[in-house]
N, C-alpha and C positions, 0 to 999 in steps of 0.2 A: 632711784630705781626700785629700794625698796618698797617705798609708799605708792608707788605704780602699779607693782604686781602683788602690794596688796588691797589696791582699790580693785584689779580687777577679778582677784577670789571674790573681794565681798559680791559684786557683782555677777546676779545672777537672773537668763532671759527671763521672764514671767511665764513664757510658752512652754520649760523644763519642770515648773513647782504643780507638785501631785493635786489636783483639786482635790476638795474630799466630796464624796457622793453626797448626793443630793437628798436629806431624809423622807419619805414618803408622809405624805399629807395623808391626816388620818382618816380612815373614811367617816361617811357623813350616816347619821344615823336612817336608818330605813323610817317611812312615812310613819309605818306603825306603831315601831317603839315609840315615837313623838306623842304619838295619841294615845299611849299607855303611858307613859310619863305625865300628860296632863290631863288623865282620864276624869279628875275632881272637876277639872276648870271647862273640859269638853261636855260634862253631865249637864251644866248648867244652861250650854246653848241650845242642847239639843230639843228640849220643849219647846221652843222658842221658833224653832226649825220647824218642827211638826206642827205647831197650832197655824205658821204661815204656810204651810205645803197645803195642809186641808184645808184652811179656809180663804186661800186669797190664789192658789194655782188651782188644785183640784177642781173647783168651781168655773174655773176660763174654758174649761170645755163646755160649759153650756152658751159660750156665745154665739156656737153655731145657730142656733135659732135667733140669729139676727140674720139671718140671709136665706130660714127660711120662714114658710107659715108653718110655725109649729103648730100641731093637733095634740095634746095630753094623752089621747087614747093612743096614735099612732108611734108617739116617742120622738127623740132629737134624730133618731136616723132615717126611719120611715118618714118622715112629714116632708112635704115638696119645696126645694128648692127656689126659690125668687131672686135669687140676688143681692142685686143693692135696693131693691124696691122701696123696702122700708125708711131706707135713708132719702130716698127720693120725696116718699110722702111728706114726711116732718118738713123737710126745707120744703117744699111748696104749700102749708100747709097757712091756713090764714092767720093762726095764731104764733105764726115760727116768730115775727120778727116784737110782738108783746113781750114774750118770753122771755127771747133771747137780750132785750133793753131793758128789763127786770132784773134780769138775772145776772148784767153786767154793770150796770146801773147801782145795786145792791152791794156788789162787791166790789167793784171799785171804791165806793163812795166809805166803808169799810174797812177799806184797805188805806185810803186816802188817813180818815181820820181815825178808824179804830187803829189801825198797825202801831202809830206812835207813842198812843196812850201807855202801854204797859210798859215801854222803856221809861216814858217818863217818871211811871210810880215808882217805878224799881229805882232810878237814880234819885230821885226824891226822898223815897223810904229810905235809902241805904243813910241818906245825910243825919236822919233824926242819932241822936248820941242817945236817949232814952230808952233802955233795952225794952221795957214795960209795956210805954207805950208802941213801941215798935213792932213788936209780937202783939199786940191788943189787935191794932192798922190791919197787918198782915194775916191773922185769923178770922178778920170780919170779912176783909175782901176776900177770902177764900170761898169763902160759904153759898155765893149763890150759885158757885161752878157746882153745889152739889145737891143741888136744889134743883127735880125733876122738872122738864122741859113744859110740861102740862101745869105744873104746878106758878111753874113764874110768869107762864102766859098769863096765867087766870090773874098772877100779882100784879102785872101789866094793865090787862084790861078793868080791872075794880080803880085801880088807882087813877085812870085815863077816865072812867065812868061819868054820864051825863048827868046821873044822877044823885050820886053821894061818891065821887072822885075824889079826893085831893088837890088833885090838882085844877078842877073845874072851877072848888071852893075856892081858892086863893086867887087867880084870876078873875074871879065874878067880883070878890072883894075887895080886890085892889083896883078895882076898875078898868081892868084891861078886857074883859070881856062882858058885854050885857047881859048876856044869860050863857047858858051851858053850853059846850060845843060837845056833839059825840065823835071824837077821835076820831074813833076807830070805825065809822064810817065814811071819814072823809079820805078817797084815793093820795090825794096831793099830800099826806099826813105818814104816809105808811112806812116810806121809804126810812126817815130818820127817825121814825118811834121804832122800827125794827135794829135797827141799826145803834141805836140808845142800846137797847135792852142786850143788845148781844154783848157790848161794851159789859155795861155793869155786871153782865153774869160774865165773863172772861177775863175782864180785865185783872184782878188778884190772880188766877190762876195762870194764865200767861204772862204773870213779872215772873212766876219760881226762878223762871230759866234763864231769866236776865237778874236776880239777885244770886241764883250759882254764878254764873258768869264771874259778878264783881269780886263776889267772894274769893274768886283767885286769882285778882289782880294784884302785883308783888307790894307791899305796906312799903317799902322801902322808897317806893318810889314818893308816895305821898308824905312821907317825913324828908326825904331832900327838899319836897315841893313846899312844905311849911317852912323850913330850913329858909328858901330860898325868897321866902314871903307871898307866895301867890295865896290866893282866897281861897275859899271852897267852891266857888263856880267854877274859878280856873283852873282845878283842879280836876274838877269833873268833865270839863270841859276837854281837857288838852291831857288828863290820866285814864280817866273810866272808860270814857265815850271811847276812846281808839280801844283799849285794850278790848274792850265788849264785841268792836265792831265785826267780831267772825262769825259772832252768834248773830248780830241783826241781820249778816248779811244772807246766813244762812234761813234765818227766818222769812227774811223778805222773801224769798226765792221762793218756799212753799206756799207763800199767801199769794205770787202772782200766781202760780199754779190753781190755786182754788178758787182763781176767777168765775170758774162756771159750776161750784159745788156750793150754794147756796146752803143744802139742808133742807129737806121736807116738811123737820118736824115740829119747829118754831115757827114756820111759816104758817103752815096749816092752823096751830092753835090761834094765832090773830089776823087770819085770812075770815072775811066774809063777801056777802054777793055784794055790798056794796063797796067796798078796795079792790073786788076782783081785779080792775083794769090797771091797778099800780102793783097787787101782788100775787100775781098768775108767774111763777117761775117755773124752769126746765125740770126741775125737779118733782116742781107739786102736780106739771101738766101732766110727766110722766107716770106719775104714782094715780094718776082720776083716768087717763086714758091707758095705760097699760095693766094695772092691777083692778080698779077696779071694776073695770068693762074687759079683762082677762085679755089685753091684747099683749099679752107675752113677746112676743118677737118684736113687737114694734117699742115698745120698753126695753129689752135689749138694745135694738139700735138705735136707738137714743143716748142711752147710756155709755155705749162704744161709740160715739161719735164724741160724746163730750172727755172720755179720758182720754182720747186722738188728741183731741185739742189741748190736754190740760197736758201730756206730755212735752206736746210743741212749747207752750207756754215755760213749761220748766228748762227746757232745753234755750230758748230764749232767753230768758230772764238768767239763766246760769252763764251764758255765753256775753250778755252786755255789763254782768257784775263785775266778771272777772276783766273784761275791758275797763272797765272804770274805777274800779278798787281792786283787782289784782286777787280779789277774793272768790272763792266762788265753793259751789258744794261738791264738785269732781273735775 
């Protein structure tokens, strides 16, 4: 009896035991204090903020003059109203579909074959063990990224030259060709000497981003993987290559995007009347019929018609990345 009634003292409902109050949760700091607490780390954004407010919104108010005929005396308000006219005109226009197979044609083909090349340098270069020579590599192919547009054309076209080329000279000599060919008058030629030359000035400066990449791929992993006996192909192959693969995938995704931004300014420098018919692109038609025959609004909408499309294109190409590698840029 004893042990009875003292199991049932010990015994006591859970419904009778005092909870203890609940402590209140601290409040959360106001927005502000935040931004005065990282007022060092917020100074740094905010240029950053303002050079894109002015120069990449502020100026989207002028695309109203794609929907009208803008007049320079009358202003973007005063000038009359058209519509979609101007869009109208370009798509019906006889030179729309030269263009627009120039200018897809170029960057696909660009895309095809330039896009891979700097990963390969970059996985390439990272292999050499020779710090010396590796920074020699890596300072050379830097350098024509900084070597003015005007200036490499011209290295382009001497080098291509009929008459004292280089490369006219080796083919004449090795018997590949009987006499001189001038390049850069032949249309059928234009496509992949453009397309060379964009390479060789890019290629070094678009590995930076894929040698940071590697750089922060974990070491540990490639000492198991020596550990373990694989090669250095197999390593790069089944270590690098994945780890990298958020940065190519994010790269691929802005170069489908740039499908229809060609560049004006390399074009024009080895554009002449006779490549016309392979190097007339959206870019160069726009810049000879809108600036300089001053057809302002019809330049605009041109221009908004192609980052319509280059949006779709991003939004595409985001949308079948992430279907197929699970990766994608949002």
């Amino acid at each position: 009896m004893q042990n009875v009634q003292s199991t049932e003292k010990k015994y006591v409902r859970w419904e009778n035991v005092k909870k203890p109050l609940r402590s209140e949760s601290p409040k959360k700091p106001l927005r502000w204090d935040k931004l005065k607490a990282q007022l060092e780390i917020q100074s740094m954004v905010w240029p950053g903020l303002l050079f894109l407010l002015l120069f990449a919104y502020v100026p989207m108010y002028g695309l109203l003059i794609a929907f009208k005929e803008y007049d320079i005396f009358l202003g973007i308000y005063e000038s009359p109203w058209v519509g979609l006219e101007h869009f109208k005109e370009f798509f019906i226009d006889t030179n729309f579909f030269k263009v627009l197979r120039n200018t897809i044609a170029i960057n696909l083909l660009g895309l095809i074959i330039g896009f891979p090349i700097p990963i390969l340098f970059a996985l390439m270069l990272n292999e050499i063990t020779n710090m010396w020579f590796k920074k020699w590599v890596q300072t050379i192919s830097y350098l024509p990224h900084f070597i003015s547009v005007v200036v490499f054309g011209a290295l382009i076209m001497n080098v291509l030259s009929p008459t004292n080329g280089i490369v006219n000279e080796v083919l004449v000599s090795v018997g590949i060709l009987d006499e001189p060919l001038n390049f850069m008058g032949e249309p059928n030629y234009f496509w992949g000497i453009y397309i060379v030359g964009e390479i060789l000035k890019g290629m070094g400066w678009g590995a930076i981003l894929y040698f940071s990449a590697i750089a922060g791929v974990d070491q540990d992993m490639y000492e198991a993987a020596t550990i373990d006996g694989a090669t250095r192909f197999q390593k790069m192959r089944h270590i690098t290559v994945p780890s990298i693969m958020g940065t190519i995938v994010i790269m691929f995704i802005f170069a489908v995007a740039a499908l229809l931004n060609t560049g004006a300014e390399q074009v024009l420098v080895l554009q002449n009347a006779l490549n016309l018919e392979t190097s007339e692109t959206i870019d160069t038609y726009v810049y000879k019929l809108g600036l300089r025959n001053m057809r302002y609004s019809y330049s605009t909408a041109v221009g908004l018609a192609k980052s319509i499309v280059a949006v779709l294109l991003l939004l595409g190409a985001n949308y079948l990345s992430k279907k197929v590698t699970n990766k994608g840029l949002f």
